[in-house]
N, C-alpha and C positions, 0 to 999 in steps of 0.2 A: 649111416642114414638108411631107414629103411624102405623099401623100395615104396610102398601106400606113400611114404612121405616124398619122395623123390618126384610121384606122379601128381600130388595134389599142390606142391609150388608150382602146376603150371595154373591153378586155377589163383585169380586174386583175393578173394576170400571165400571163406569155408570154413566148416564148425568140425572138429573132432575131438574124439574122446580124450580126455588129458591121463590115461594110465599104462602102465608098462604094458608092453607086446603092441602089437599090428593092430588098426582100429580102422574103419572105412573114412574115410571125409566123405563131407557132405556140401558143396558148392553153395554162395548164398549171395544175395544179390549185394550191392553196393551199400544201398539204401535201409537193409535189415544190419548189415554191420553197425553203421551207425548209431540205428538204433538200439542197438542193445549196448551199442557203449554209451549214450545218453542215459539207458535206463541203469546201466551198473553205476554212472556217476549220484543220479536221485538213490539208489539203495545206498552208497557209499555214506552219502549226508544224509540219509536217514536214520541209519544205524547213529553214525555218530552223534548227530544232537539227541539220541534216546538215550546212548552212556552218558555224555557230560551230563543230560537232566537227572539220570539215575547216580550220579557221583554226588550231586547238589541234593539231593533227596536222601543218601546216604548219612552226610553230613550233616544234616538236622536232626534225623536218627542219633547220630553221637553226641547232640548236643542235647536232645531230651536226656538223652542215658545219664549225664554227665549232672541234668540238674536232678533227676532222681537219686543220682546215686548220695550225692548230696543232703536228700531229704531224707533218704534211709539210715544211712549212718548216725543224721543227728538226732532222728527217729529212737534207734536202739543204746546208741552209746550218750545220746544226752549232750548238753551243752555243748558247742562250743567255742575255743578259745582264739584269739587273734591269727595265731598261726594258723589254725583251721580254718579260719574263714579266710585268710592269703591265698591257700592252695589251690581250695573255692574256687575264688574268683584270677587266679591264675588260670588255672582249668579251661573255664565260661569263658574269660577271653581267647584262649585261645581256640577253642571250638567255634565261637561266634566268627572269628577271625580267619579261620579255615573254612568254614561254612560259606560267608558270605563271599570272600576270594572265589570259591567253586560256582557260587550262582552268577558272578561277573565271568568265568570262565564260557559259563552256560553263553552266557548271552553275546559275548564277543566273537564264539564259535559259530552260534548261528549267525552274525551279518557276515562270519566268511566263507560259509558253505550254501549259503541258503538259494543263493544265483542259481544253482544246480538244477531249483526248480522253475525258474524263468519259460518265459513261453512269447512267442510273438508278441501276444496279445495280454500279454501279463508281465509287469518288473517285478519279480522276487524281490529283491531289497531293497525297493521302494516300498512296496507291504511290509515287510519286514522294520521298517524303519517308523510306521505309522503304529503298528501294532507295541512296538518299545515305548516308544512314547504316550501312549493310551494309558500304561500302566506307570509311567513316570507321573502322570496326572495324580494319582493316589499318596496321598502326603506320608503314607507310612513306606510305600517302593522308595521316594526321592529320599526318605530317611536312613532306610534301613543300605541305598546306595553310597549316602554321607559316611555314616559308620562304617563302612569297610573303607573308603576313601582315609577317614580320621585314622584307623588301625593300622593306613598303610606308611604314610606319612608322617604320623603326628604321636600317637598313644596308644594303650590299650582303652576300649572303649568303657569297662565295667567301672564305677566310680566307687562305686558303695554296692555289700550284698548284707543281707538281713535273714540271716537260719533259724527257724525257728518252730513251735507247734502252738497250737493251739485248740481247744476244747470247743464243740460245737455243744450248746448250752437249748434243753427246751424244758418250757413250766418247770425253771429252777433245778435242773437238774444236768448234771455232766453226761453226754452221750458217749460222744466220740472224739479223739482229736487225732486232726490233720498235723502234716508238716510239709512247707514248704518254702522254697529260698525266691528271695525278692533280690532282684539285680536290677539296677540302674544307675544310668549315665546321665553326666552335670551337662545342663543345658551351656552353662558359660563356659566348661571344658570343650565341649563341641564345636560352638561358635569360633575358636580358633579357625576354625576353615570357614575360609569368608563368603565361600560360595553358599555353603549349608547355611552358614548362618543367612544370610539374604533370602534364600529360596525358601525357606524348610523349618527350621527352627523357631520364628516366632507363632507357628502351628502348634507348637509344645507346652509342657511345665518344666517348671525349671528341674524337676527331677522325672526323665523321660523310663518309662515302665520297658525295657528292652526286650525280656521275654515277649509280649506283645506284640513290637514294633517288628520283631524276628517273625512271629508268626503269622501277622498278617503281609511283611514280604514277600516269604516262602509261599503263600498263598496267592497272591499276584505274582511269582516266577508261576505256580502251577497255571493259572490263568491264561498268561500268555500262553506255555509247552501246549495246553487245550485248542488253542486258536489254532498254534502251527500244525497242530495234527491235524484239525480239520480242514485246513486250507491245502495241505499236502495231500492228504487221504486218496482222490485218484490217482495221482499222479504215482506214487508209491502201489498203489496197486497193480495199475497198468506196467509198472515195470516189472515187477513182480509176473504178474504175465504172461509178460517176457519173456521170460525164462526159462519158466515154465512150459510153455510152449512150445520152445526150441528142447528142451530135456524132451519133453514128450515125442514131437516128432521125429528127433535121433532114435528115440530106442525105435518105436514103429517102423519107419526106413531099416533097422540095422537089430531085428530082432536076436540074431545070434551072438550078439555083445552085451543083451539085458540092457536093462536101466541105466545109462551113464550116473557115477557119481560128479565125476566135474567134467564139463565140457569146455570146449577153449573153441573161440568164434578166433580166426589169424587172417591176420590181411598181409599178403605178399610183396614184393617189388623187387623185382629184376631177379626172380627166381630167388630170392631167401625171406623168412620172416620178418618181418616189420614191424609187427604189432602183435599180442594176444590178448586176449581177454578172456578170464575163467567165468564161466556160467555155473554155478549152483547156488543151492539156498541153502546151508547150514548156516552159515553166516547170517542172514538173514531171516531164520529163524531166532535167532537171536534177539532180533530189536522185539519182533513178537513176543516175547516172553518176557521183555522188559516192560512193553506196554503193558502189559497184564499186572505185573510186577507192580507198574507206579500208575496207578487209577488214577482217574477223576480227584485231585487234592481236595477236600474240604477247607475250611477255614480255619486254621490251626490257633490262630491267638484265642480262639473258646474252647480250645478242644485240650483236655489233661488226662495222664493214665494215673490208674490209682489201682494199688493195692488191696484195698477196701473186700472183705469176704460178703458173698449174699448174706448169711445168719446177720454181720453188723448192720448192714444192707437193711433190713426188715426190722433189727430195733431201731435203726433211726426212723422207718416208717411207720412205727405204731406210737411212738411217743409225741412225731408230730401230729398223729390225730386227735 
């Protein structure tokens, strides 16, 4: 033990630098301990519900990919045959099936982190619980919640997929043509689950458009992740802050040690360590580059990528005038 260390268990808490060789402590009140273990716990659940949303955003990513790729293949190689369209929709389910899994991951993590940001005068997960259910309202969430329910329990959800292209046709003549794969689920395979079927399913056709129903859930999970952000927003900054603060005012006290990279706030008893807690923001740089990462979701059931070149672009625009 080094002798700074020997002298600074007599104080109860204090911030020092967390790297090899001698570093000053710096004594800190009761009440600032605390708080920056309050605020390491809101960074803690902030970071995390930004990966689970960015894991669920991922996951739709693979499932676009999976129906393009789909479209391209029968695009360049033409038809195909039974077998092909099994793999197909082997694929689709299981993308849809790992996707929606991850957005119920989403959502289960935040009712058990989200307390973190509680406040006298505020229940986190009683907002938390008003805010889930606002988007349960929406008959495509309570569906697209069925469907991973049915996948887990009961089936894969895909019933039937449909590959195929076709020709966009103006004054008689062939322009262009698309291709794209049609996936959907049997209203009466679903109904199997008695819940869905009561709640949810007489909202349907008997053959339920799934791309769709995927897109506008992912769009009500984005919905929601928008509300929590801005509900959290000070709170998360103020901690942040925090931090910040304390990193600041170490180096300034303790100019001959530069910048700390990571600072450790220790609270003592009976002359040995008890607790520490590391202060830095790499880590939490990180959620910031996720936010950035996963924007403002648009409404994904109208939204498609296409291959489509500007030159075809513009004769499809001159032939429609």
């Amino acid at each position: 033990m080094h002798i700074r260390d020997a002298i600074s268990l007599n104080e109860p808490f204090f911030l020092r630098q967390k790297t090899y060789g001698e570093h000053p402590s710096v004594p800190i009140e009761e009440h600032e301990f605390h708080r920056i273990w309050s605020a390491k716990q809101i960074l803690i659940a902030a970071r995390s519900i930004e990966e689970r949303y960015d894991a669920s955003m991922e996951n739709y990513i693979e499932f676009e990919k999976a129906i393009a790729s789909a479209c391209i293949n029968e695009m360049v190689r033409g038809d195909y045959d039974y077998d092909d369209v099994y793999i197909v929709m082997r694929d689709l389910n299981i993308r849809i099936s790992t996707l929606l899994s991850a957005a119920q991951m989403y959502v289960d993590h935040l009712a058990a982190v989200f307390a973190a940001f509680s406040r006298p005068d505020w229940d986190a997960p009683a907002y938390l619980k008003q805010c889930v259910e606002k988007q349960r309202a929406d008959k495509h969430h309570r569906l697209g919640e069925g469907i991973r329910n049915y996948a887990q329990h009961v089936e894969v959800p895909i019933s039937n997929a449909v590959i195929g292209g076709k020709w966009r046709v103006s004054k008689g003549k062939k322009i262009t043509s698309y291709h794209a794969v049609q996936i959907s689920a049997s209203k009466k395979d679903l109904s199997r689950k008695r819940k869905l079927a009561r709640d949810t399913l007489s909202e349907f056709d008997d053959e339920i458009d799934v791309k769709y129903v995927i897109g506008k859930y992912i769009h009500a999970l984005g919905s929601l992740h928008r509300e929590i952000r801005e509900v959290t927003a000070s709170a998360i900054e103020e901690s942040r802050q925090c931090f910040e603060g304390h990193i600041e005012s170490y180096a300034r006290l303790n100019e001959c040690c530069g910048s700390p990279t990571v600072l450790t706030a220790i609270r003592v008893e009976k002359r040995a360590i008890a607790e520490e807690i590391q202060i830095h923001l790499n880590w939490d740089d990180v959620r910031q580059r996720l936010i950035r990462r996963n924007r403002d979701l648009r409404d994904l059931s109208v939204c498609y990528a296409t291959t489509i070149s500007p030159t075809v672009l513009k004769m499809e625009a001159r032939q429609a005038d």
